[in-house]
C-alpha positions as CSV (number, residue, x, y, z in Angstrom):
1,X,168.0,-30.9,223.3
2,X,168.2,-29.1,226.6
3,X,170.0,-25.8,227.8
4,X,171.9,-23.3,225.8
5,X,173.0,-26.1,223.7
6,X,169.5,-26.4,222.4
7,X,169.2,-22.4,221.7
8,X,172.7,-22.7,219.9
9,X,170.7,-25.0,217.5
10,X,168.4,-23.3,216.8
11,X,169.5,-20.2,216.2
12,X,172.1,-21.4,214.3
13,X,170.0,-23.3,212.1
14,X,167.5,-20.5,211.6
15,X,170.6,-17.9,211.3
16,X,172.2,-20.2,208.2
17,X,168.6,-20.3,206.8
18,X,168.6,-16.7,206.3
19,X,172.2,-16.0,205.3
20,X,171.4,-18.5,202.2
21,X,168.5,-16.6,201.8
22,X,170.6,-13.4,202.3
23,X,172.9,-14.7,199.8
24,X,170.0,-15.4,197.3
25,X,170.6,-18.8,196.9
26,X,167.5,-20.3,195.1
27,X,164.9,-21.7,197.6
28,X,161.1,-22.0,198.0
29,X,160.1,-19.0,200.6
30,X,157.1,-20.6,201.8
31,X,159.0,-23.5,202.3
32,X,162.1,-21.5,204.1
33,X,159.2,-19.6,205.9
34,X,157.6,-22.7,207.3
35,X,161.1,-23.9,208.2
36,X,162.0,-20.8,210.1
37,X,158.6,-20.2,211.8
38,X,159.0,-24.1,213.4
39,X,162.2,-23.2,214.2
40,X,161.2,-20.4,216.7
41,X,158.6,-21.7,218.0
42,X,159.8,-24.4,220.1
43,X,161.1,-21.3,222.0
44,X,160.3,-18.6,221.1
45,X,160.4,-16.0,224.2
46,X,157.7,-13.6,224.5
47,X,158.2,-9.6,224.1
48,X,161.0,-9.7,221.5
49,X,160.7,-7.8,218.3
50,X,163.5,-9.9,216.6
51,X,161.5,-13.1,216.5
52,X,158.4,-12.3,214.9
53,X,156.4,-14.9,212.8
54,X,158.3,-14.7,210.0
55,X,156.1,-13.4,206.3
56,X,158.4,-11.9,204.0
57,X,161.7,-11.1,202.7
58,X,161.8,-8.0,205.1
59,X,161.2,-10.0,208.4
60,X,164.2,-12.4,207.6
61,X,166.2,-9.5,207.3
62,X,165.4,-8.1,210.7
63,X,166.1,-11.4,211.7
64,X,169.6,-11.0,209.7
65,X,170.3,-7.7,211.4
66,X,169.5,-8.5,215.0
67,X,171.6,-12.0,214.6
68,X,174.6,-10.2,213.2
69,X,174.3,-7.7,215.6
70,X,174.8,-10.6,218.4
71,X,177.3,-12.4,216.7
72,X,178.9,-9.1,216.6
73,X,179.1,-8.4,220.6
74,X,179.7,-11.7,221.1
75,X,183.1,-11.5,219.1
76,X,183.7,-8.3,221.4
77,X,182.6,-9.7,224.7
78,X,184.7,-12.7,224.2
79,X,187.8,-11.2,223.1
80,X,188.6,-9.7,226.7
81,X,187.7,-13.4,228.2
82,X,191.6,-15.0,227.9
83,X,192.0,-15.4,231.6
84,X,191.3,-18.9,233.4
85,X,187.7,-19.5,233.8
86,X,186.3,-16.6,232.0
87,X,183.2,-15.9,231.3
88,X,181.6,-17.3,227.6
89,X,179.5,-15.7,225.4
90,X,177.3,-16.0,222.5
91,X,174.3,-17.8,221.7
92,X,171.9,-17.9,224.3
93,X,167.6,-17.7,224.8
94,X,168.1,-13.7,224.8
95,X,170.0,-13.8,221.2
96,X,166.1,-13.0,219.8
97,X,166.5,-9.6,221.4
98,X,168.1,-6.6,220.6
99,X,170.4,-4.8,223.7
100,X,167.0,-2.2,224.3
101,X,164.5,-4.3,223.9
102,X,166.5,-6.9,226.6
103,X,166.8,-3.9,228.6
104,X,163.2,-2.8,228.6
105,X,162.3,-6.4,229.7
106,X,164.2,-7.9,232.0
107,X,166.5,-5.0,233.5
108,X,164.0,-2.8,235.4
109,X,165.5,-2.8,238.8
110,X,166.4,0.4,240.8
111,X,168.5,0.8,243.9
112,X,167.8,3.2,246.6
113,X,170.6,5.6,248.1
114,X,172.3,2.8,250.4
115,X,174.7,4.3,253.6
116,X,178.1,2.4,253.6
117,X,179.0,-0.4,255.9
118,X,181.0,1.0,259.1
119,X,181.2,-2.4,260.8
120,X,183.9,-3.7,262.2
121,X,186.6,-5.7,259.8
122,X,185.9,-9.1,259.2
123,X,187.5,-12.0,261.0
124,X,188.7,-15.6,259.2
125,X,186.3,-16.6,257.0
126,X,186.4,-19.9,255.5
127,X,187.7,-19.6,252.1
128,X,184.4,-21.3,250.1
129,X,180.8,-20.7,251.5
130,X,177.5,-21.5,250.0
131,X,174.0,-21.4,251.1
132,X,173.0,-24.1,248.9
133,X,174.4,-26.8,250.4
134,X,172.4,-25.8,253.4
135,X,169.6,-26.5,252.0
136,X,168.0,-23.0,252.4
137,X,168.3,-21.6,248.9
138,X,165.1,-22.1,246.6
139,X,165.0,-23.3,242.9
140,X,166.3,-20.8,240.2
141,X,162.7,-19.3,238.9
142,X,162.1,-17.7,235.7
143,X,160.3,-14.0,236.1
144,X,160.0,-14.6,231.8
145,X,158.7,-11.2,230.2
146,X,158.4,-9.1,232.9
147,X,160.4,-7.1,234.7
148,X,160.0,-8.6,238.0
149,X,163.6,-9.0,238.9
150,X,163.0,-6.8,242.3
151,X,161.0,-9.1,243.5
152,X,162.6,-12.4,243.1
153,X,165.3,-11.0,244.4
154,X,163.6,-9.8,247.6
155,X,161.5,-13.2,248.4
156,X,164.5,-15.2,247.4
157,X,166.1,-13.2,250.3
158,X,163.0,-13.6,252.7
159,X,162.4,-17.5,252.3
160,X,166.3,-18.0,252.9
161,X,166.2,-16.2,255.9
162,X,163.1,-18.2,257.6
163,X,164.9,-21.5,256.3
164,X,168.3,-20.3,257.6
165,X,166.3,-19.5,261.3
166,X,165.1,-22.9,261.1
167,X,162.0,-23.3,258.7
168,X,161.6,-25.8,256.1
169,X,162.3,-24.4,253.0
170,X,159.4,-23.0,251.2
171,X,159.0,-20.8,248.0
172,X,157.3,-17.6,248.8
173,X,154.4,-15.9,246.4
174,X,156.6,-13.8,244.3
175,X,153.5,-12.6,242.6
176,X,152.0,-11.4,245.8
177,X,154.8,-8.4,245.9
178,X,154.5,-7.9,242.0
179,X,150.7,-6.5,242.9
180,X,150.5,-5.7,246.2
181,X,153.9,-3.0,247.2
182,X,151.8,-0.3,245.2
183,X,155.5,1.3,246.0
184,X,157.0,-0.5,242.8
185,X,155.6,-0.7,239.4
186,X,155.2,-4.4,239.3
187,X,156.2,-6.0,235.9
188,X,157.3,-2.3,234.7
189,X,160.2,-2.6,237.5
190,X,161.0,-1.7,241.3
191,X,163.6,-1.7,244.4
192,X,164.2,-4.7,246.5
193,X,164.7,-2.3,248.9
194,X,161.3,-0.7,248.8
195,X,159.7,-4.1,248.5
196,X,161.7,-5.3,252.4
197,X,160.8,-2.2,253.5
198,X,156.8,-2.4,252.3
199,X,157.1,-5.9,253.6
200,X,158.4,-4.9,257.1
201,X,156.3,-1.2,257.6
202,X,152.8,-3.0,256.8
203,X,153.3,-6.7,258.5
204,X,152.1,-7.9,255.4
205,X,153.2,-11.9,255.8
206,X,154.4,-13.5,252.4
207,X,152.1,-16.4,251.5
208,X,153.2,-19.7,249.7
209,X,153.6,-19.7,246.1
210,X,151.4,-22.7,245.4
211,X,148.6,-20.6,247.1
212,X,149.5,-17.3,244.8
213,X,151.3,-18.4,241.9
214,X,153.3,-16.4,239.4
215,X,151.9,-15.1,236.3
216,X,154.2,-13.0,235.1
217,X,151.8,-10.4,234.9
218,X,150.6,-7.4,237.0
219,X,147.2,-8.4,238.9
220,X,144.9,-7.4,241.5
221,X,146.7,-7.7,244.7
222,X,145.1,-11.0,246.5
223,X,144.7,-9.2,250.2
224,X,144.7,-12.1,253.3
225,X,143.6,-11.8,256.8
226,X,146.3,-11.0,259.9
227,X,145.8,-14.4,261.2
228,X,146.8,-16.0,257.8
229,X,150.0,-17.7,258.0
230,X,153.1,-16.6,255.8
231,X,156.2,-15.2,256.4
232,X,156.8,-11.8,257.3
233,X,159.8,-9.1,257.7
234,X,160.9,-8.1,261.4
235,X,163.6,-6.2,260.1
236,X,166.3,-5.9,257.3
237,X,169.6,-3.9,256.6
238,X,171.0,-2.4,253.4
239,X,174.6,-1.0,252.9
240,X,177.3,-0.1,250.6
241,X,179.8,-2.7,250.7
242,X,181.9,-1.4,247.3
243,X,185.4,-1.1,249.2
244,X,184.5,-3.9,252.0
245,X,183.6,-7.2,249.7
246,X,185.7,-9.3,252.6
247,X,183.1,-8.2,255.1
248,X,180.5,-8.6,252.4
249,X,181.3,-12.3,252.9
250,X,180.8,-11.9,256.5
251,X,177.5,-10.7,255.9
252,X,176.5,-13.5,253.9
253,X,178.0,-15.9,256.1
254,X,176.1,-13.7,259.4
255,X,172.8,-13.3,257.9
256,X,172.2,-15.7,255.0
257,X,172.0,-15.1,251.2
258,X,171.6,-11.4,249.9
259,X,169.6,-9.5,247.7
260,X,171.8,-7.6,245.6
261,X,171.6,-4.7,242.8
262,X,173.9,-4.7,239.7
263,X,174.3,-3.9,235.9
264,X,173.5,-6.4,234.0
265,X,174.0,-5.4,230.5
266,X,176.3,-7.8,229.5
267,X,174.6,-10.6,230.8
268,X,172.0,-11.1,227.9
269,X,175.2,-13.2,226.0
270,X,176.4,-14.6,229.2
271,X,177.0,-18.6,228.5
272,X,178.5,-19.7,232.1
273,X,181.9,-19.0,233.7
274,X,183.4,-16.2,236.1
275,X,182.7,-12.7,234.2
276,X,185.9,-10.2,235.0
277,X,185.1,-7.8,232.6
278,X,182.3,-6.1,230.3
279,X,180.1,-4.9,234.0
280,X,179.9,-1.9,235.3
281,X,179.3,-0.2,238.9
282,X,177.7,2.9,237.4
283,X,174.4,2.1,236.0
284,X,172.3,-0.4,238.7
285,X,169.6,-2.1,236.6
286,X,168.8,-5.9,238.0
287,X,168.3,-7.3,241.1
288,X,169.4,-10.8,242.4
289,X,170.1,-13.1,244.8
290,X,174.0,-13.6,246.5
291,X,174.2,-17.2,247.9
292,X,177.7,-17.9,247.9
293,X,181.9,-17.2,247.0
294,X,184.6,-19.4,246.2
295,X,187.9,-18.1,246.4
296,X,189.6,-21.7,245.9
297,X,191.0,-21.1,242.4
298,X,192.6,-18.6,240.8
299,X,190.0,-16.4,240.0
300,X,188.1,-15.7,243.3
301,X,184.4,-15.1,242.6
302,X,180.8,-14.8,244.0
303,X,177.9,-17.3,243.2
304,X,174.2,-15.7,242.5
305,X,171.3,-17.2,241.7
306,X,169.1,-15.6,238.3
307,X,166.0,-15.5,237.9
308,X,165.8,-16.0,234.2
309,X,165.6,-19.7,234.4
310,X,168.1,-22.9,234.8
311,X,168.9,-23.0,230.9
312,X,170.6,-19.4,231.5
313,X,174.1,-19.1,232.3
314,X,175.5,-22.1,235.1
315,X,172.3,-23.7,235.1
316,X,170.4,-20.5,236.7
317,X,173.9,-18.9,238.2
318,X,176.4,-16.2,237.5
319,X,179.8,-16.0,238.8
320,X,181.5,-12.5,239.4
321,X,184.9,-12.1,240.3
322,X,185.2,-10.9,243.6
323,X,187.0,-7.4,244.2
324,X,186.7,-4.3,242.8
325,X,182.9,-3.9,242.9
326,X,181.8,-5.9,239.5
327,X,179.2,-5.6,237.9
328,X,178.2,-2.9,241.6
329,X,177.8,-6.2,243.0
330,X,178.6,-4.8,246.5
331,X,176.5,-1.3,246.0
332,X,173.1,-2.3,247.1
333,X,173.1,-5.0,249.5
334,X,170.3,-6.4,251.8
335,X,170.3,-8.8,254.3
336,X,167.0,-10.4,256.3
337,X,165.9,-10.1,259.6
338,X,163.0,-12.0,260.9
């Protein structure tokens, strides 16, 4: 089993396991605790407090709680989601975690004060665009148990720039940021827009990632000598784009994909599809990667890349509907120069 189908098995089997044990139907409990504990560890993901190794009577009913509590906000989220293509939620690899405890891992971006765009109005743009069938995005990544996000959102935006002026394609040391711009706090969270700037103010070129690998970890920042080859920052913008998403397309059609700030609360339970409701503008707290729109269908919506993985959401992606700021998907938004 692959994907969110396998974490629907799973959980459901585990979650069934403990309502008949909830319901105090007679079983063994060091059998049913041998079943659960195999259960959750073929994925079990690290930093929850939901999915413990499970001991006694009072684990499982943590277990109970936190799975009822999901099932719960799945009902909710899902009930708004009756237009065409809408988003999906429920069971998913983030189900093991409770809303703060999500939050406290994987949502520890910040967004700087950002000036708003005063270009000038965009022209005829074509009316589906993405950077991936260019050949200039990199494979979705997984920042797992640390709250990274900044970062992969930053290189993502730095390696598509160099591949977009002409490069080969080549995945950038994430890790090298995550210890070395001392101006973020590594795994405990930053600003993609403190990490361009650290990246363009100190010259500091961004090596491969085969030759400074992610550990999703902080670490002693690897330091390299100027003639070292890498990638580095000539310049890069950041504006306010929450009234202008027609030239934000322009932008990512001008200057290659974008590293973007939004709320992400609700996408713990997110499944797949375009989300139109449930995501704020007023509470910035992840950071990602804009590669693309389609505004084919009925529901017009941007593509960005994740970087929980390709078993989360569209294989690695979320959809937003475009207009009206979603999610303050148009808030923060930085684009490359080299």
């Amino acid at each position: 089993m692959k994907g969110s189908y396998r974490y629907t098995v799973v959980m459901a089997t585990a979650f069934a396991l403990v309502t008949l044990l909830s319901c105090q139907i007679k079983a063994s409990w060091d059998e049913a605790l041998t079943h659960l504990n195999e259960l959750v560890e073929d994925y079990t993901p690290s930093g929850g407090r939901c999915h413990p190794m499970y001991e006694g009577k009072d684990d499982f009913e943590r277990f109970n709680d936190c799975f009822r509590n999901a099932a719960e906000r799945h009902a909710y989220l899902n009930f708004f989601s009756s237009e065409p293509q809408s988003a999906k939620y429920g069971i998913n690899q983030f189900s093991w975690l409770s809303p703060k405890e999500f939050q406290d891992l994987y949502l520890r971006a910040t967004a700087e004060h950002t000036p708003p765009f005063l270009g000038t109005k965009a022209k005829e743009l074509p009316a589906k665009f993405d950077w991936r069938d260019r050949g200039v995005v990199g494979p979705v990544q997984n920042q797992e148990a640390c709250g990274s996000c900044w970062a992969f959102s930053a290189v993502g935006a730095v390696q598509a720039a160099d591949a977009v002026a002409g490069s080969r394609l080549e995945e950038l040391s994430v890790q090298q940021v995550v210890d070395c711009c001392f101006q973020n706090g590594g795994c405990d969270g930053g600003s993609p827009t403190k990490a361009l700037l650290w990246l363009q103010t100190t010259k500091v070129k961004l090596v491969p990632q085969l030759e400074y690998p992610y550990t999703a970890k902080n670490g002693m920042c690897h330091f390299f000598p100027r003639p070292h080859g890498g990638v580095g920052v000539g310049n890069f913008t950041v504006h306010n784009f929450s009234a202008q998403e027609e030239a934000m397309k322009a932008e990512l059609l001008e200057r290659g994909p974008l590293s973007v700030v939004v709320d992400a609360v609700s996408w713990q339970d997110y499944l797949g599809g375009i989300i139109q409701h449930h995501c704020s503008s007023r509470w910035p707290n992840h950071a990602a990667l804009l590669v693309g729109y389609d505004t084919t269908g009925e529901i017009p919506f941007w593509i960005v890349q994740n970087s929980w993985g390709n078993e989360w959401g569209n294989q690695g992606y979320v959809y937003v509907k475009m207009g009206g700021n979603l999610c303050g998907i148009a808030d923060s938004v930085a684009a490359v120069l080299l």
